[in-house]
C-alpha positions as CSV (number, residue, x, y, z in Angstrom):
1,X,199.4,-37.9,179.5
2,X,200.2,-37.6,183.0
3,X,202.0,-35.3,185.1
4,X,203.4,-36.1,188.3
5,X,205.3,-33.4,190.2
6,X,208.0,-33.9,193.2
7,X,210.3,-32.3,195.0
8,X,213.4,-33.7,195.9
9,X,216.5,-32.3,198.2
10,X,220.0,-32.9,196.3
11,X,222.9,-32.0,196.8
12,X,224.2,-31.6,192.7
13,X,222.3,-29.5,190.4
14,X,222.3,-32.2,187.4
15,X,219.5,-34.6,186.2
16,X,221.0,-38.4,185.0
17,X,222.1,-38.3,181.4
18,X,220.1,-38.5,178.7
19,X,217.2,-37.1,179.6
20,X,216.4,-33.1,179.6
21,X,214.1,-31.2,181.7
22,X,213.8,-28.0,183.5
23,X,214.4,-27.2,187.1
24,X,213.7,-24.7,189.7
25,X,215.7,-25.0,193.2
26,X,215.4,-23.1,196.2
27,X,217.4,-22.8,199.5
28,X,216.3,-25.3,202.9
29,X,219.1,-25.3,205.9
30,X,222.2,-25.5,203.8
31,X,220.6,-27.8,200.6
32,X,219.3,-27.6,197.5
33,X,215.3,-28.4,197.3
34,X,214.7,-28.6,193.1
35,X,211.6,-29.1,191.6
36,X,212.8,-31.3,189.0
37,X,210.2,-31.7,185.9
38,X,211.7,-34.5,183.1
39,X,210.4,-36.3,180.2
40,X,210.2,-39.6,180.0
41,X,208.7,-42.9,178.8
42,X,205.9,-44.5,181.4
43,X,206.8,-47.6,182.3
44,X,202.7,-48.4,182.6
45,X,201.3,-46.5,180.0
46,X,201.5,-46.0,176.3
47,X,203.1,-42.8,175.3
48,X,205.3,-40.2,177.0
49,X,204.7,-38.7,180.7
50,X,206.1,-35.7,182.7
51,X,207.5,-36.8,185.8
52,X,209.8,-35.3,188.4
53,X,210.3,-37.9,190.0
54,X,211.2,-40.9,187.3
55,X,214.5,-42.7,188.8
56,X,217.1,-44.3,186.5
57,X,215.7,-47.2,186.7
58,X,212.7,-47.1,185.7
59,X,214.0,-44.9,182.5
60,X,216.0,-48.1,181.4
61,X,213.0,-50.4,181.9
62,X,210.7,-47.9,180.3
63,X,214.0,-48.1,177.2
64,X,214.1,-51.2,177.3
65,X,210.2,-52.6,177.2
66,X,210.0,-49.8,173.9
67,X,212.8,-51.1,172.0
68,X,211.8,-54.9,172.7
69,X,208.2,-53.8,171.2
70,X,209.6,-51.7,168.6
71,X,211.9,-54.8,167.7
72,X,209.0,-57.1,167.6
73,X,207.1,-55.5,165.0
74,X,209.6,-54.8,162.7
75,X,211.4,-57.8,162.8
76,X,210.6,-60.7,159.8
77,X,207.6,-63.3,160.7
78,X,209.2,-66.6,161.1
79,X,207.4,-67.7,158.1
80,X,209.5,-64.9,156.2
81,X,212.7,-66.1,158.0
82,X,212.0,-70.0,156.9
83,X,211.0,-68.9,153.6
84,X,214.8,-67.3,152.9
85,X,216.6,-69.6,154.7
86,X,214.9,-72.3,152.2
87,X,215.3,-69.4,149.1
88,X,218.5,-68.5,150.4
89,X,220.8,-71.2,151.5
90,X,223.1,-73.4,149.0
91,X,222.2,-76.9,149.5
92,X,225.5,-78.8,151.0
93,X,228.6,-79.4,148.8
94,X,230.6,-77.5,146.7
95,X,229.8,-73.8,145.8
96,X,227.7,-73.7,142.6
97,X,229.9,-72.4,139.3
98,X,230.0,-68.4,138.8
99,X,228.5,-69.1,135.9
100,X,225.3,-70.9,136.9
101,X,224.4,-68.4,139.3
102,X,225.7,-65.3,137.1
103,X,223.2,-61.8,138.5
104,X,224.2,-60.7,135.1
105,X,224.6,-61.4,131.3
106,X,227.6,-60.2,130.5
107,X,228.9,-62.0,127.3
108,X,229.0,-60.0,123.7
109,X,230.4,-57.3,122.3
110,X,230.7,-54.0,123.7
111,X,231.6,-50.5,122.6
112,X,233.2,-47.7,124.5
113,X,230.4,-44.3,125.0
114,X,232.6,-41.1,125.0
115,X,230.4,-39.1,126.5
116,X,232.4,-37.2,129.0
117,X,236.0,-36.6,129.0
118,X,236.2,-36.5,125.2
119,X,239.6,-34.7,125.5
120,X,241.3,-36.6,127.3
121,X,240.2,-40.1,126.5
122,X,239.4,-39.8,122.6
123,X,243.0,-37.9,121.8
124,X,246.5,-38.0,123.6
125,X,246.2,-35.3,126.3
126,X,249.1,-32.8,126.4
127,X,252.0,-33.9,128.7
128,X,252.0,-32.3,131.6
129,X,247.8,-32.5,132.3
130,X,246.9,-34.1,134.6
131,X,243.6,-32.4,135.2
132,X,241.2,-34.2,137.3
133,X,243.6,-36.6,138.8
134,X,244.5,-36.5,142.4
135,X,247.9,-37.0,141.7
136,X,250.5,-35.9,144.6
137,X,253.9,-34.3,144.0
138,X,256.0,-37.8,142.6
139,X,252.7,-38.5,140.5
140,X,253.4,-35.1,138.7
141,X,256.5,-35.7,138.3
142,X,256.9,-38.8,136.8
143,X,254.0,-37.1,134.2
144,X,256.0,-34.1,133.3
145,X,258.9,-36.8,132.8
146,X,257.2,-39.2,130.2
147,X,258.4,-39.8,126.8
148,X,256.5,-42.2,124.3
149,X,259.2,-42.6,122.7
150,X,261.1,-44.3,124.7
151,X,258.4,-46.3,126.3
152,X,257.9,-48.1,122.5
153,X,261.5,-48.7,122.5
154,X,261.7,-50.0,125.8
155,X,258.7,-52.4,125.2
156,X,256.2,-50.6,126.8
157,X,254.0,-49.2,124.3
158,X,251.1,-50.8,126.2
159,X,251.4,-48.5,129.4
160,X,248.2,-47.0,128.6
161,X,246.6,-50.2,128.0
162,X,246.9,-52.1,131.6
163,X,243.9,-52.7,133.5
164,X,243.7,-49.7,135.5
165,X,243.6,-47.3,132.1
166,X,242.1,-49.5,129.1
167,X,238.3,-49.3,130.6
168,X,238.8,-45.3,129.7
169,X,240.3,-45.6,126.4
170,X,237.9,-46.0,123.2
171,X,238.1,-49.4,122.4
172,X,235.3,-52.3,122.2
173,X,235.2,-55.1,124.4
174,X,233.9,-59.1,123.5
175,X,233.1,-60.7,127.1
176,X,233.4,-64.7,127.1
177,X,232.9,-67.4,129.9
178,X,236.6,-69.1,129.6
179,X,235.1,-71.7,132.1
180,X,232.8,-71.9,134.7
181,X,234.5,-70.0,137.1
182,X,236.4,-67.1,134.7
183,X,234.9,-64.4,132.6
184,X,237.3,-63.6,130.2
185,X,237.7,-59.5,128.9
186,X,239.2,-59.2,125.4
187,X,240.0,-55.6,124.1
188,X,240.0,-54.7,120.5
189,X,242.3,-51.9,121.5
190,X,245.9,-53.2,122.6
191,X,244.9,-56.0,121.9
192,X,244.5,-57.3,125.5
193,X,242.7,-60.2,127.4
194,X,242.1,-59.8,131.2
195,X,240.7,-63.3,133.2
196,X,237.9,-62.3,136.2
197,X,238.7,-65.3,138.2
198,X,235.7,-66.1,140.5
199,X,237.6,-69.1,142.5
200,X,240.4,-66.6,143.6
201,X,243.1,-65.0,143.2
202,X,246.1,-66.8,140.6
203,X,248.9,-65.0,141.6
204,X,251.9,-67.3,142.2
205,X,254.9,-64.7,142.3
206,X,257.0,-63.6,139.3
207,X,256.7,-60.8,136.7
208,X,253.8,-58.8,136.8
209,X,251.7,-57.9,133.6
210,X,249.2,-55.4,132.1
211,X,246.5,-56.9,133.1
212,X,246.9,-58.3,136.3
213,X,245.5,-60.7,138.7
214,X,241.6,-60.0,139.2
215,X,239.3,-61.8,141.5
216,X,235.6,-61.3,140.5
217,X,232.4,-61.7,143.1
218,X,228.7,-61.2,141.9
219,X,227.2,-58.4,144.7
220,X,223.8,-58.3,145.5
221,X,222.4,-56.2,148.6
222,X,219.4,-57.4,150.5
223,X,216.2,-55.4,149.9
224,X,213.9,-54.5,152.6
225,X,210.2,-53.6,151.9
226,X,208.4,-50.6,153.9
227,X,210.2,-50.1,157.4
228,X,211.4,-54.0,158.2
229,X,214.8,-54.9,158.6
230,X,216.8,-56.5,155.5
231,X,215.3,-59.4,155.0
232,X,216.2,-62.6,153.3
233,X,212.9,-62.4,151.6
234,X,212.6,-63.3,147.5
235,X,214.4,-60.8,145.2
236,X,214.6,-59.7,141.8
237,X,216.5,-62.5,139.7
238,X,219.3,-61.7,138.0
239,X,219.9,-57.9,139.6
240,X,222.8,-57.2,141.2
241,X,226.5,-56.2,140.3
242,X,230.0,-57.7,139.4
243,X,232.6,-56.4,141.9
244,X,236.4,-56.9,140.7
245,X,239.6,-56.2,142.3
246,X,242.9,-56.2,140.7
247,X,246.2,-56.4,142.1
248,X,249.6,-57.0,140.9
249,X,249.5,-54.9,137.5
250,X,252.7,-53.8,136.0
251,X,253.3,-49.9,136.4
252,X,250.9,-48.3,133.9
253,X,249.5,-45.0,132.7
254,X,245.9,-44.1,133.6
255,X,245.9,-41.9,130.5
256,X,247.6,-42.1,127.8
257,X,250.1,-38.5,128.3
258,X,252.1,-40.8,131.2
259,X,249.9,-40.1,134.0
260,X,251.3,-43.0,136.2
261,X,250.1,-46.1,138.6
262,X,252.5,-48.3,140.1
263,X,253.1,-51.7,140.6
264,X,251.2,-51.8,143.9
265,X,248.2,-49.7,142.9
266,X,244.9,-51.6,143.4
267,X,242.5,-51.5,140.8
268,X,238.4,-51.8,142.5
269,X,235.7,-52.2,139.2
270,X,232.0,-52.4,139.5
271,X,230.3,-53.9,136.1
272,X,226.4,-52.7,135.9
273,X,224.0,-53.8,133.3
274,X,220.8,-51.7,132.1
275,X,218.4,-51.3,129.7
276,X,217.2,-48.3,128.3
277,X,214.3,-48.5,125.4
278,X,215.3,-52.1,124.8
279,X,219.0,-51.6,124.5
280,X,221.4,-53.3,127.0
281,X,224.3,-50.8,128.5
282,X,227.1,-51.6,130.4
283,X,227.7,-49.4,133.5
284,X,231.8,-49.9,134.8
285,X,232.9,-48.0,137.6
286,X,236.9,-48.2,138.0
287,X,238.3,-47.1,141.7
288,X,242.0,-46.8,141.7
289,X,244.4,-46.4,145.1
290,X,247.3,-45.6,144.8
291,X,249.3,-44.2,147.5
292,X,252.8,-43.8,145.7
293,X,251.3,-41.7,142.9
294,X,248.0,-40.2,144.3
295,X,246.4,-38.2,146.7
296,X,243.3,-39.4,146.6
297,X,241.3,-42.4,145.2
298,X,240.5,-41.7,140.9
299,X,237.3,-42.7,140.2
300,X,235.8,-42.8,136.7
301,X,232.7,-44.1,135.1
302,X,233.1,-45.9,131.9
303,X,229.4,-46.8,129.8
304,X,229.5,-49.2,127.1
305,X,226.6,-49.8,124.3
306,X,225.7,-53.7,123.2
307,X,226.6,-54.4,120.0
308,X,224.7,-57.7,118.3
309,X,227.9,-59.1,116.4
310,X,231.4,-58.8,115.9
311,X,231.7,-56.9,112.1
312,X,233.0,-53.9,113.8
313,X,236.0,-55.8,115.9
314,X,238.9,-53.9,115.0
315,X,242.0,-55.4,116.8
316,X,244.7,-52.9,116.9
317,X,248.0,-53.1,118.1
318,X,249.2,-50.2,121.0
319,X,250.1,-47.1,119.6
320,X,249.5,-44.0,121.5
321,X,249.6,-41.0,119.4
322,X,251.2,-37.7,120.2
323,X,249.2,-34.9,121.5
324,X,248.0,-32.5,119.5
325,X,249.2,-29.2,121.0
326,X,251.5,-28.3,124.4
327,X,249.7,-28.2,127.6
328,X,248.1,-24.9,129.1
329,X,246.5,-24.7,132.3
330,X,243.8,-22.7,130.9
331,X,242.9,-25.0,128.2
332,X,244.0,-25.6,124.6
């Protein structure tokens, strides 16, 4: 380490910005002589030095020459870089098929874990609670308002049931490729199919129903190892996550007590698979905005446990049973 002191007559009392020091002036014929002291980086040796008298300059080359090293040895070798361009890249022509280049194995049966939330997702809540739901003023509203009865005799005894309120329901799901490019989402529980379309969305206008119109992507973040910088580097086959996002649904309930989403709510779903002690679960984490009905975004996490077969697929039409006692903010 060096030190290198100077004196230096100026007529403002400030050093240039982005560097801190200390300084002590004193009075010559009407200016200001300071003794400036500063810390900086040497442009000609390795490490930091205590200069008065480093220009502005010579800072930004001294910046500059440490970032361009710093850059240098943390960047990927080009054998690294030719390596995941090679591992990386689709050859040329058409995409491959969702299917052939799934991160996850989805297909099988599925049944709902109620592991949190137990009373408001395994009974009908009472009407009125909305507890844990970022709803805003019409959101409450339209809750105290609801009335099952009428919704089966209008038809819409499936409210509960869309996609942006089934996931949270007990129910059991069986996931199927339809083709190569749609996973299909049946629900023992209203009875409901959803299609994940991985070539893009299918709206083309008209009525609006439960389910919606999802577009599915698999998700998979670069890893980095140590310090480096993301790298397209070889990673861990089939790990990674489906992302789906759901648009035009018909106005549903995101519990079953006539908690409300609109027609223009979008519906953002994560679908993780694990293993824990040999047993495959199924992670889902629903994101709902909703500006006409909420305050907030409502985000829940839904788990699901594999089940080998189908002899405990129960399909049921909707029904939504009436709570069990009147609402009261302090509990039951």
């Amino acid at each position: 380490m060096t030190c290198v002191r100077s004196c230096r007559c100026i007529r403002s009392g400030r050093l240039f910005p982005g560097f801190w020091g200390s300084r002590r002036s004193r009075r010559e014929g009407g200016r200001t002589c300071s003794s400036v002291e500063a810390w900086g980086f040497s442009p000609t040796k390795t490490g930091l030095v205590h200069s008065g008298a480093l220009a502005p300059a010579v800072l930004l080359n001294s910046l500059f020459r440490f970032f361009l090293l710093a850059l240098v040895l943390l960047s990927p070798t080009p054998a690294a870089l030719a390596q995941g361009r090679a591992g990386s890249q689709p050859p040329f022509g058409p995409s491959p098929a969702a299917k052939a280049v799934a991160l996850l194995d989805l297909p099988g049966y599925w049944v709902s874990i109620i592991d949190d939330e137990w009373r408001w997702r395994m009974i009908t809540p009472a009407k009125g609670d909305v507890s844990f739901v970022p709803v805003n003023a019409e959101g409450r509203r339209v809750t105290n308002n609801w009335d099952p009865a009428k919704d089966e005799a209008d038809g819409n005894a499936c409210r509960a049931f869309g996609a942006a309120g089934i996931m949270h329901l007990p129910t059991r799901l069986h996931i199927t490729w339809a083709d190569d490019k749609t996973l299909e989402i049946d629900t023992d529980a209203g009875m409901q199919k959803r299609l994940l379309h991985f070539d893009g969305t299918k709206w083309t206008g008209g009525e609006p129903d439960w389910q919606g119109d999802s577009v599915a992507s698999w998700e998979k973040q670069t890893q980095s190892s140590g310090f480096g910088f993301p790298g397209p580097g070889p990673q861990a086959p089939n790990s990674g996550s489906l992302k789906v996002v759901t648009t035009h649904m018909r106005s549903g309930y995101l519990r079953k007590n006539g908690v409300p989403y609109s027609a223009n709510a979008v519906l953002t779903e994560f679908f993780d698979r694990i293993e824990l002690d040999g047993v495959p679960y199924l992670i889902v984490t629903s994101i709902v905005d909703d500006p006409q009905y909420l305050n907030g975004r409502f985000i829940t996490t839904e788990q699901f446990k594999f089940e080998p077969d189908a002899s405990k697929w129960n399909p049921t039409p909707c029904k939504v049973p009436p709570p069990l006692a009147p609402f009261h903010p302090n509990g039951f």
